[in-house]
N, C-alpha and C positions, 0 to 999 in steps of 0.2 A: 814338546808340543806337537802331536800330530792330531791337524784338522780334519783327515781324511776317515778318521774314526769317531768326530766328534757329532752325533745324533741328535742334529735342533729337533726334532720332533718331538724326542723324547725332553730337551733342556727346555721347552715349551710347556710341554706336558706338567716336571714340576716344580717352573715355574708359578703356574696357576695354582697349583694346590699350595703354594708356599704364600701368595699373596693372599689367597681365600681364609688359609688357613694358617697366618701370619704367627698365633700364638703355637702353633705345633709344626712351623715350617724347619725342614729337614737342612734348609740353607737361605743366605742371605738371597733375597728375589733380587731382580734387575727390572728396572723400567726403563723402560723408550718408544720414544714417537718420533716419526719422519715426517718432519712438516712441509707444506707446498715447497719452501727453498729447495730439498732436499729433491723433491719430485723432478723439477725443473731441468735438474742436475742429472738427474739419473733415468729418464727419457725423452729430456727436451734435444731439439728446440721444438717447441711448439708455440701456440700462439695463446697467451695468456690472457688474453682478453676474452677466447672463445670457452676458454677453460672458467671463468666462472659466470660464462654468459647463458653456457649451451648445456643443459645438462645431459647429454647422450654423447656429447663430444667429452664431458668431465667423466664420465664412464670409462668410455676406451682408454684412457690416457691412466687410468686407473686399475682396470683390467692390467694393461699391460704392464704398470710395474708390478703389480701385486707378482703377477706370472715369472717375473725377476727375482722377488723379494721371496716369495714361497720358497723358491727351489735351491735359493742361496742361502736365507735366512730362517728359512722352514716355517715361516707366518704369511697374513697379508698385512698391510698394513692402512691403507685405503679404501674406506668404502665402495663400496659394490651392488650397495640396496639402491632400486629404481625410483623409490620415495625418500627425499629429503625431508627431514622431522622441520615444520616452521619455526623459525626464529622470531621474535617479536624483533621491531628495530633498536639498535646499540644505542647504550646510552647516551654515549657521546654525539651521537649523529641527530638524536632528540634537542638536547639542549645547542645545538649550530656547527656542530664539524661536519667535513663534507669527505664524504669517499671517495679517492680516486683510484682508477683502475688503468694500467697505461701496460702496452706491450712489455716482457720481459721482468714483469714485476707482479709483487705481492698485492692488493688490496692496504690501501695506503690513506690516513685519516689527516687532510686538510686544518690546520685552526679555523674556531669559529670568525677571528678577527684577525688584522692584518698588523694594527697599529695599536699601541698605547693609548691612543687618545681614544678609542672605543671602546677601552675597560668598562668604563662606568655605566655607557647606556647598555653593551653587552648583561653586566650583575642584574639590570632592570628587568630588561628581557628574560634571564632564565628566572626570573623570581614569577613571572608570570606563564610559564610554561606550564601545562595541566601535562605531566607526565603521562595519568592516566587513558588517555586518548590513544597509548601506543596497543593497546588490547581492543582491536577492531573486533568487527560482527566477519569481518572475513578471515579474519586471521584466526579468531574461536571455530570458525568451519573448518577452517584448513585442519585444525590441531584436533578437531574432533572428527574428520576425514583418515586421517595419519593413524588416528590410536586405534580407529577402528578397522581398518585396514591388517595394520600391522601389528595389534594387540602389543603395543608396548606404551605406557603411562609419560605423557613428556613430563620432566622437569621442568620449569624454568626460572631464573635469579639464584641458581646454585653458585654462580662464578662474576665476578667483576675487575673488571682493572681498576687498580689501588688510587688514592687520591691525586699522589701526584702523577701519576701517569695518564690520569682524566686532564690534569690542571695543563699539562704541556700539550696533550688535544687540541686542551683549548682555547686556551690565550696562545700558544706557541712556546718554545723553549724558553726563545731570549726574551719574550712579555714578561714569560716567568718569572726569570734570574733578576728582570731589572727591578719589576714590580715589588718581590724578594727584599731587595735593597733599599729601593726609594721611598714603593705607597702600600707598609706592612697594613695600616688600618684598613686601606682597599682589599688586598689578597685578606684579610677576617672575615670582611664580608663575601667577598667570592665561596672559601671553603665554607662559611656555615650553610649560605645556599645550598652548597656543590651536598651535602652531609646530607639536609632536610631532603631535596629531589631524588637523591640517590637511595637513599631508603625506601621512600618512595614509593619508587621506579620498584626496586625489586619485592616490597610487601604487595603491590599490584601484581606482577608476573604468577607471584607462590601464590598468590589468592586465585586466579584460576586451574591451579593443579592438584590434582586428587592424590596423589600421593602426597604423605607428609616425610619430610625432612628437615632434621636440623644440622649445620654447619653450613659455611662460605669459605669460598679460596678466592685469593687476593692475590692478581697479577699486576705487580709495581714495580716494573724497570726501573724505572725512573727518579726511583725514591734515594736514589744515590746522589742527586742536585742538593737536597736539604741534610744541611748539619744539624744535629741533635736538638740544639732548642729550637732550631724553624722545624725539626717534626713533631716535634712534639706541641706545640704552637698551632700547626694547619693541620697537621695529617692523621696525628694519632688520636683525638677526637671522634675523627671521622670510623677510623676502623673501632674504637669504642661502641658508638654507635651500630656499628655492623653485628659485631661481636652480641651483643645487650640485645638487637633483634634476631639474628640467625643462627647465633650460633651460644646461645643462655648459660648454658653448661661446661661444668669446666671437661667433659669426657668430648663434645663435642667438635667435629673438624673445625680449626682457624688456621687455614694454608695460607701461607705466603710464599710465594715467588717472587725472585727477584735474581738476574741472571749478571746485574750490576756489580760494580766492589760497594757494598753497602755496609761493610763490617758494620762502621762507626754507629750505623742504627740498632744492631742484633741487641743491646742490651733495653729498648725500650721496647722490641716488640717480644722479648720473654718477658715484658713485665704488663703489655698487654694482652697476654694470655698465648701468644699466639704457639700452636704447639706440632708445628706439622710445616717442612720449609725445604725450599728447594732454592739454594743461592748461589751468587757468582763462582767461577770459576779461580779465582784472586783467593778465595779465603778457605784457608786447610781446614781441614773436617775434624780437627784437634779445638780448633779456636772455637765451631760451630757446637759442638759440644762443653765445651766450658761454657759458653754463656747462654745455653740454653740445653740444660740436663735432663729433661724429660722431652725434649721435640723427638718428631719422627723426622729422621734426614733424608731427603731425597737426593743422593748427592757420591760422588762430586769429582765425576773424573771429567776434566776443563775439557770442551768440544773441541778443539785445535789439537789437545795430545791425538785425539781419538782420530782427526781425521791425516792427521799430519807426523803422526809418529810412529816410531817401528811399532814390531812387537814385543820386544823387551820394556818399551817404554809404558806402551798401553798395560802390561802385566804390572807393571810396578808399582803405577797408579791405582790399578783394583787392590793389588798386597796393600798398597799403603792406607788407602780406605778397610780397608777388612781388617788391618791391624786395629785401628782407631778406634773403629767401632762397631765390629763385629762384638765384641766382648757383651753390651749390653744388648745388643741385638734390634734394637729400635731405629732401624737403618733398612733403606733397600737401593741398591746400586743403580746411581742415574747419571745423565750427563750433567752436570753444572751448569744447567740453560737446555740445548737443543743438541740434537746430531746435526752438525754444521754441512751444508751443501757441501756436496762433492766426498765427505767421507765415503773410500773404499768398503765394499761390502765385504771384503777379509777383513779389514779390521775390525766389522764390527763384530764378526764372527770372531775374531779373536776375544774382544770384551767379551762379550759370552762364555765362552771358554774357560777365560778366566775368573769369572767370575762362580762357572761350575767348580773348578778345579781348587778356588781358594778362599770359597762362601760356605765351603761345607760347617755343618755345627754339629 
């Protein structure tokens, strides 16, 4: 392996035409995002509070890795546009969690309640929520401000975090696990709420956007709390639902993420259609293709080898994915969750690398 001749510009280059062009790609693609963790890591310290307070101050902080990341990894990978596209507010933050923001950290979602004993009047409350209020007369200016500016068409309600990832929002973890156990007819009522708002919430969003799309992606850490019959019970309902509004068609995206050990679920979400998955680190991409033979795998070299192992090790992991499931080809090389803060930028030039060197087809 010699780095000093290896040409990210060019492994960039067809890259994209291999994703674009997925049915005539020359080699397995590779996907990756450097999320703020990562940011923090690789130009902090800085102060995080200002970083999503200030938007000329998230610029420069931005500017500058990119100026890192170009010249190491021959991309950017952080926005650099002076307009931010409007968000409507999260769902969760609608129906009672709260956002905290605290030096040295991420953006971080408070429970809507504290205790047990305000489960009840809590389910009252979100049954009377008009989700629909989240689509203001300002926020239609902003996003008709934005397109027209920047000619580019917002989506929005393409993407949701999954049932139980909303449900630990927002009762909390341990409300969850107890509620879970003790008051299953309470948690019935909570998810078919949580199912009705949640639909919703995103058939409003897609109603003011001009472009049409069908599919949803389903980001569910979380979903690794529930054993098969409590998901199937609260959770898979819900994503039926999802599926039967967003996503009708069996050609249609149904992503799932999930960066948990969640094995024990993969057999009912292939039988809820779900055909496109990016999962924990824990489960071999042997096991992910048995029990789901037509997904697209996004997957699955575990973020810890990557940021924490040689380069023999990181090669071995790409060979061992590309042995698996290179063959059918409905694969493109990801981490198993995130590039974990502090991953060295040779290693991930290595994953690269090796992913040119042993993706070819």
């Amino acid at each position: 392996m010699d780095l000093s001749k290896f040409d990210v510009k060019k492994f960039w280059e067809e890259n994209d035409f291999c994703r674009l062009n997925f049915d005539k790609k020359t080699r397995i693609p590779i996907h990756f995002w450097l999320d703020d963790h990562f940011l923090f890591e690789l130009v902090g310290p800085f102060s995080t509070v200002d970083y999503y307070s200030d938007k000329s101050y998230r610029l420069q902080i931005h500017k500058k890795a990119n100026d890192i990341l170009e010249k190491e990894l021959g991309r950017k990978f952080y926005s650099e546009e002076e307009l931010d596209p409007p968000e409507p507010t999260r769902f969760e933050v609608i129906m009672g969690s709260k956002v905290v923001i605290s030096e040295g950290g991420t953006p971080w979602l408070e429970p809507a309640i504290e205790s047990l004993d305000e489960v009840k009047s809590f389910i009252e409350k979100m049954e009377k929520i008009d989700v629909k209020k989240v689509v203001t007369p300002e926020l239609l200016k902003e996003k008709e401000d934005y397109e027209n500016l920047t000619g580019k068409k917002l989506i929005w309600g393409h993407m949701t975090r999954g049932p139980a990832t909303i449900a630990t929002s927002l009762l909390g973890t341990t409300n969850l696990c107890m509620l879970l156990m003790d008051e299953p007819e309470l948690v019935d009522e909570f998810f078919k709420i949580l199912k009705e708002k949640l639909v919703e919430y995103i058939k409003n969003l897609r109603g003011y956007c001009e472009v049409e799309y069908n599919g949803i992606a389903i980001n569910d850490d979380n979903c690794f709390l529930f054993s098969p019959k409590l998901y199937e019970r609260y959770c898979a309902p819900i994503l039926e639902s999802l599926f039967k509004n967003f996503a009708p068609r069996k050609e249609d995206t149904r992503y799932q993420h999930s960066d948990s050990n969640m094995q024990h679920l993969i057999p009912i979400l292939n039988e809820l259609g779900v055909n496109s998955v990016n999962f924990g680190p824990e489960i071999h991409p042997a096991t992910i293709r048995k029990l789901m033979p037509h997904a697209l795998i996004y997957g699955q070299m575990p973020p810890f080898v990557l940021r924490n192992g040689s380069a023999e090790e990181i090669i071995e992991y790409v060979k061992r994915d590309m042995q698996v499931l290179k063959e059918d080809g409905n694969f493109i090389e990801t981490p198993a969750g995130s590039v974990a803060s502090g991953t060295p930028l040779e290693n991930i030039k290595i994953y690269m690398w090796a992913v040119q060197e042993f993706g070819k087809i």
